[in-house]
C-alpha positions as CSV (number, residue, x, y, z in Angstrom):
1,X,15.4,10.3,20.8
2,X,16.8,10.1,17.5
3,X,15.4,12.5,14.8
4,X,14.0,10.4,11.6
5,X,14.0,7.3,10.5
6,X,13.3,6.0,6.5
7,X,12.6,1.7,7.1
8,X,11.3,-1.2,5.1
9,X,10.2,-4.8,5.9
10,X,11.6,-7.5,4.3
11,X,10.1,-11.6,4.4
12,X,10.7,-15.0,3.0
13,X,7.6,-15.8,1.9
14,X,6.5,-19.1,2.5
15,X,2.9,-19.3,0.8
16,X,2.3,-18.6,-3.0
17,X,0.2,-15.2,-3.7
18,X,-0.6,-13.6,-7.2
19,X,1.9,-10.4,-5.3
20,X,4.9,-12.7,-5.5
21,X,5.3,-14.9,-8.3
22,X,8.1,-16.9,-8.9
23,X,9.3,-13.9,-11.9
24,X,9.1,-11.7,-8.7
25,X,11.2,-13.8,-6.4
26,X,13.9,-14.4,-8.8
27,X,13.8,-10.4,-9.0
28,X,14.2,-10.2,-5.9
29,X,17.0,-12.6,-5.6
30,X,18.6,-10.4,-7.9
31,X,18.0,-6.6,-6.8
32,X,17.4,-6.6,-3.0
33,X,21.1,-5.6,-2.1
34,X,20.9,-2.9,-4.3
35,X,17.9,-2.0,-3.2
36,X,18.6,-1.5,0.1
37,X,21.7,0.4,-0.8
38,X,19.5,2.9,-2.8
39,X,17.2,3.4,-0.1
40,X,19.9,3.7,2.4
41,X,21.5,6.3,0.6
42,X,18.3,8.4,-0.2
43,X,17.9,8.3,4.2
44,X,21.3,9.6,4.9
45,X,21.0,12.3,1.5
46,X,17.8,13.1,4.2
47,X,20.0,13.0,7.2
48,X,17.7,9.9,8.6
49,X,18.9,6.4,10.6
50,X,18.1,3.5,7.7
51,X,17.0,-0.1,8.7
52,X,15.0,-3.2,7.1
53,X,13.4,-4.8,9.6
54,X,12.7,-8.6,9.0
55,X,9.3,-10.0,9.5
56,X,8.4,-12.9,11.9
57,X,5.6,-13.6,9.8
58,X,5.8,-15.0,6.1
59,X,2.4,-14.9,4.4
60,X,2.0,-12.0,2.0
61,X,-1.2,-10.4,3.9
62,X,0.4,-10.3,7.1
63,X,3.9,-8.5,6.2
64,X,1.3,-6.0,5.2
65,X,-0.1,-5.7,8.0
66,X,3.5,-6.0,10.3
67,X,5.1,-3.0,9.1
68,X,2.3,-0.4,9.7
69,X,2.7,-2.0,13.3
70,X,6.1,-1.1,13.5
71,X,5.2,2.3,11.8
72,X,3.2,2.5,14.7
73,X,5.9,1.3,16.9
74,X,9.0,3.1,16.2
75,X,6.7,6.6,16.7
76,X,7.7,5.5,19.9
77,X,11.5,5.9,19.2
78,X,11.7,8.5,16.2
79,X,10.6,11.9,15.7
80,X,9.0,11.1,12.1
81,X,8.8,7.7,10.5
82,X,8.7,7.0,6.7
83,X,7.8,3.2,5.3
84,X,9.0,2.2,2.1
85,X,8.3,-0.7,0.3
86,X,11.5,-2.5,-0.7
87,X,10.4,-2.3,-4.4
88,X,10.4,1.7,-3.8
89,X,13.5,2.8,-5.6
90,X,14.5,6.9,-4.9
91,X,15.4,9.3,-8.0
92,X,15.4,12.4,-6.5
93,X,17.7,14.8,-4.2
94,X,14.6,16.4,-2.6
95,X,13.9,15.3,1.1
96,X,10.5,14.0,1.6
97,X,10.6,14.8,5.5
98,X,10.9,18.7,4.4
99,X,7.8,18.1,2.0
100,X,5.3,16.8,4.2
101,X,3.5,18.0,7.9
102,X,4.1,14.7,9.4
103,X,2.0,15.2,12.1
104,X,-0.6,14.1,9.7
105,X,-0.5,10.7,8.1
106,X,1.2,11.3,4.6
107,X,0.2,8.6,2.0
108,X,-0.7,8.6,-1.8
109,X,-5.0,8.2,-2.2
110,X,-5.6,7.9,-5.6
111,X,-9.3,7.4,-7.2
112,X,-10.3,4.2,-8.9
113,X,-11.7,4.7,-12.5
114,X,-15.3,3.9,-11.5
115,X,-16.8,4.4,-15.3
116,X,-14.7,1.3,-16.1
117,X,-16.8,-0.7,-13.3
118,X,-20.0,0.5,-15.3
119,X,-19.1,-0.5,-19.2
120,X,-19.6,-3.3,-21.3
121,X,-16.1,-4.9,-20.9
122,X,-16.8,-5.0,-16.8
123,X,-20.2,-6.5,-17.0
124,X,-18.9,-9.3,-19.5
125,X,-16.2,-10.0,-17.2
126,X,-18.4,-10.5,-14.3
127,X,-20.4,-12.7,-15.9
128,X,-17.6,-14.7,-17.0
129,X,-16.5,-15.1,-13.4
130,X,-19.9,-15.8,-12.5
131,X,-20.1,-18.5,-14.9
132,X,-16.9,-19.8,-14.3
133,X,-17.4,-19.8,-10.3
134,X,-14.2,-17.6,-10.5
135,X,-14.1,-14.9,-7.8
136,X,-12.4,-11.4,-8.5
137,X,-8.6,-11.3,-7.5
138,X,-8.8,-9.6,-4.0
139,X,-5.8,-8.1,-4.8
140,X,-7.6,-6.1,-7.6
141,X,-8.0,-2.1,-7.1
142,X,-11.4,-2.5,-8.0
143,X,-12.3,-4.9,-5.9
144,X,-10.1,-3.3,-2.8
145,X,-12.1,0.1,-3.3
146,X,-15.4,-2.0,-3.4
147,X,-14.4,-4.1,-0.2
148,X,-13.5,-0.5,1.3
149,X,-17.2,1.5,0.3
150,X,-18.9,-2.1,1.7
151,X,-17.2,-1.7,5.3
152,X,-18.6,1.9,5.3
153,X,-22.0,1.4,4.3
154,X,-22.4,-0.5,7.6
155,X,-21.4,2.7,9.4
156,X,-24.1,5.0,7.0
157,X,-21.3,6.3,5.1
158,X,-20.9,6.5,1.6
159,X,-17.1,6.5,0.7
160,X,-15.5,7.8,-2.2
161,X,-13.9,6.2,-5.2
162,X,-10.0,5.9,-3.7
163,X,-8.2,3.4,-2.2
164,X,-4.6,4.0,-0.5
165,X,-1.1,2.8,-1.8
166,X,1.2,1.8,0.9
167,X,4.1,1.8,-1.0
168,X,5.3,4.6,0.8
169,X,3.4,6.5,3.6
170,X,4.9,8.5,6.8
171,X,4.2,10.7,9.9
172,X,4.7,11.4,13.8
173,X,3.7,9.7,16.7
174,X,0.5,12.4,16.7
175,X,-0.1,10.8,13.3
176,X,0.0,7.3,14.4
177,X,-2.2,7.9,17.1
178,X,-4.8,9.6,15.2
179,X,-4.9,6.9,13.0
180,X,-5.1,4.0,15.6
181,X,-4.5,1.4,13.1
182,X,-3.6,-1.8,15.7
183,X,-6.4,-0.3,18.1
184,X,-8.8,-0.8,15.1
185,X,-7.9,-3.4,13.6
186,X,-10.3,-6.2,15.0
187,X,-13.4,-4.3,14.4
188,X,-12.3,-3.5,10.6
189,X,-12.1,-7.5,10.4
190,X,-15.4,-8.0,12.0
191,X,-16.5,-4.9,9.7
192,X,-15.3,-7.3,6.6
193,X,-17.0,-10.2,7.0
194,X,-20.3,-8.6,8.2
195,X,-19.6,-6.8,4.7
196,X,-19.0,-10.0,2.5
197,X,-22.8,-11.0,3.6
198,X,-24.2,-7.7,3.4
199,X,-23.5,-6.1,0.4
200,X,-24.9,-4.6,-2.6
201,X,-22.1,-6.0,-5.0
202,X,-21.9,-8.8,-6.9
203,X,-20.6,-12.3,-5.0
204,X,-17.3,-12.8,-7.3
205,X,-16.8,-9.8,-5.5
206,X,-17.7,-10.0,-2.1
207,X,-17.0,-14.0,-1.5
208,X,-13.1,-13.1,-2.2
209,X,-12.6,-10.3,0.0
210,X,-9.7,-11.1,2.6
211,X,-8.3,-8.8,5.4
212,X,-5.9,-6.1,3.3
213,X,-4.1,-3.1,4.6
214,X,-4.9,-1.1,1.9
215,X,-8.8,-1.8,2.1
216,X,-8.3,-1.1,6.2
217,X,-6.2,2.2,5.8
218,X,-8.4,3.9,3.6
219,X,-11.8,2.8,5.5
220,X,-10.1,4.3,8.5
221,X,-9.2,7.8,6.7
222,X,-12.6,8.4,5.8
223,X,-14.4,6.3,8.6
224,X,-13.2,9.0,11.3
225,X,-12.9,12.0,9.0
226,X,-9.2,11.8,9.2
227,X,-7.0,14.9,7.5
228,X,-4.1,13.6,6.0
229,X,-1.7,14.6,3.2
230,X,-1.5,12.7,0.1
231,X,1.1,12.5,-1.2
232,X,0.5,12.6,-5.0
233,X,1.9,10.2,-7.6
234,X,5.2,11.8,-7.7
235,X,6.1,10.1,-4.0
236,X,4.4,6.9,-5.5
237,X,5.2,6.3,-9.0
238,X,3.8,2.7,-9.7
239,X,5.2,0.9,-12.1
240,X,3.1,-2.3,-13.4
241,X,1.1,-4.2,-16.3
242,X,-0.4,-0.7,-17.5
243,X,2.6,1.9,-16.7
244,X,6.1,0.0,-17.8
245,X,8.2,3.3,-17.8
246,X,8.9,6.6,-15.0
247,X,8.9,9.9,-15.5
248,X,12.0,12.0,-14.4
249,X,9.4,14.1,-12.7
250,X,8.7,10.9,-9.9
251,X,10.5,11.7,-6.8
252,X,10.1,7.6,-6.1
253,X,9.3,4.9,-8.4
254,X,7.2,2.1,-7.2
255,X,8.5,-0.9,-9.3
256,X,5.4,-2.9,-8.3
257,X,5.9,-5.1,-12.0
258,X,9.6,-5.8,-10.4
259,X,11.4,-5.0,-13.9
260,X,14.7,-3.6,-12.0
261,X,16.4,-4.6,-15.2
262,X,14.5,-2.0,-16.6
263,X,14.8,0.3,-14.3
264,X,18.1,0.3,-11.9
265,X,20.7,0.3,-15.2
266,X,19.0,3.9,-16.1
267,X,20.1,5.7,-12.4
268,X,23.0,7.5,-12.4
C-alpha cells in the first residue's frame, strides 16, 4: 500500500450552473495545466503520489458528490487521502499531512454570519424574492447553512451556525468510515425533501434547496457527534466577490472567483 496521496477531480461540464460561468470556463481553459502542475509539486514537496481523476459525471452537483466517493475509495488504497479542488493553488513549504491527525476527518467549518440573516437588508431582500417569485440561490452560504439546521431539526437537533468548505478536506480510511458519507447518503436526500416541506424558513428558501455536498457533510459532522479537525482558514483561503486578495499567512488559496491572473503571476 502506498503511503499518501494529494488528488483532485476534474469534468467537462455539460449543464450551465451559477459555479461555472462562461468567465469561469474560459479560466479554466487558461490555468488548468498550471494548476495541476502546482498541485503536483506541493504532493511530491509532501512526499505524496499526485493524480486528477476525471469524472464520469458532468453536472456540477454531482462532481461534488463523485470525489468524496473516491475520497472514500482510495482509503482503500492509501494510507491518508487529501482532496483538493482544482481551483486550490499551494503557497506554502509546510506539509499538511504532518499538520493534521488524519484519522479524523480534516476540513475547514466556518460559521455563517447569522446577524446578517436578522437585519433590515436581509428582510428587504426576502421580500423582494418573494415578490418577484425568485428563490434564494441554493448555492448561497446562507441558504446551505439553513438547508443544513432544516435536515436536523427532523432529528431533534439544533445545529450550529457553520457550514463545511470542501475545497480541501482529508483523512484515513478510519476517517472515512466514521463518516460513512455513500452509506448515508440516501437518507440525507430523503432528510432534504422531508425538510423543504417542513420547515420553519421562509419558501425562497426552502423551495430551492437541491442535494449539496456541503449541506450533507456538515449535517453528518454534527448529526452523529462526529470529532473532526478543522482545519482553519489558512488550509482554505477563499478567494471570491468579498475577499479578492491572499494573505502570505494562507498555506492554500481557494481561488473560488477564478482570477488566476491575479493570483498565479504573484508565486515565485
Amino acid at each position: 500500500m502506498s503511503k499518501k496521496i494529494i488528488y483532485s477531480v476534474w469534468s467537462n461540464l455539460t449543464e450551465e450552473h451559477t459555479s461555472v460561468n462562461d468567465y469561469k470556463k474560459q479560466a479554466w481553459k487558461k490555468y488548468k495545466n498550471k494548476l495541476i502542475e502546482l498541485q503536483k509539486q506541493y504532493a511530491y514537496d509532501c512526499d505524496a503520489d499526485y493524480e486528477v481523476f476525471t469524472s464520469p459525471v458532468t453536472d456540477y452537483a454531482n462532481v461534488q458528490f463523485y470525489k468524496i466517493f473516491k475520497f472514500e475509495e482510495l482509503t482503500n488504497i492509501y494510507n491518508e487521502v487529501i482532496y483538493f479542488d482544482l481551483d486550490i493553488v499551494p503557497i506554502t513549504n509546510q506539509n499538511i499531512f504532518e499538520s493534521f491527525d488524519l484519522n479524523k476527518i480534516s476540513i475547514y467549518s466556518y460559521i455563517i454570519d447569522m446577524e446578517y440573516m436578522g437585519s433590515v437588508n436581509h428582510k428587504k431582500y426576502l421580500m423582494k424574492c418573494t415578490r418577484e417569485n425568485l428563490p434564494i440561490d441554493p448555492m448561497n452560504r446562507y441558504s446551505k447553512m439553513a438547508a443544513k439546521k432544516a435536515m436536523l431539526l427532523l432529528h431533534n437537533i439544533n445545529g450550529n451556525d457553520e457550514i463545511c468548505n470542501t475545497g480541501v478536506f482529508g483523512g484515513n480510511k478510519k476517517a472515512a468510515e466514521t463518516l460513512n458519507f455513500s452509506e448515508n447518503i440516501e437518507m440525507m436526500e430523503r432528510t432534504l425533501i422531508e425538510a423543504k416541506n417542513d420547515t420553519l424558513y421562509p419558501d425562497v428558501y426552502s423551495q430551492s434547496w437541491i442535494k449539496n455536498n456541503e449541506v450533507y457533510f456538515s449535517f453528518l459532522l454534527e448529526k452523529f457527534n462526529i470529532d473532526f479537525n478543522n482545519i482553519g482558514i489558512q488550509w482554505n483561503y477563499i478567494l471570491d466577490s468579498v475577499v479578492s486578495e491572499y494573505t502570505p499567512g494562507a498555506h492554500l488559496i481557494h481561488q473560488v472567483n477564478k482570477d488566476f491572473h491575479e493570483t498565479i503571476p504573484r508565486l515565485k
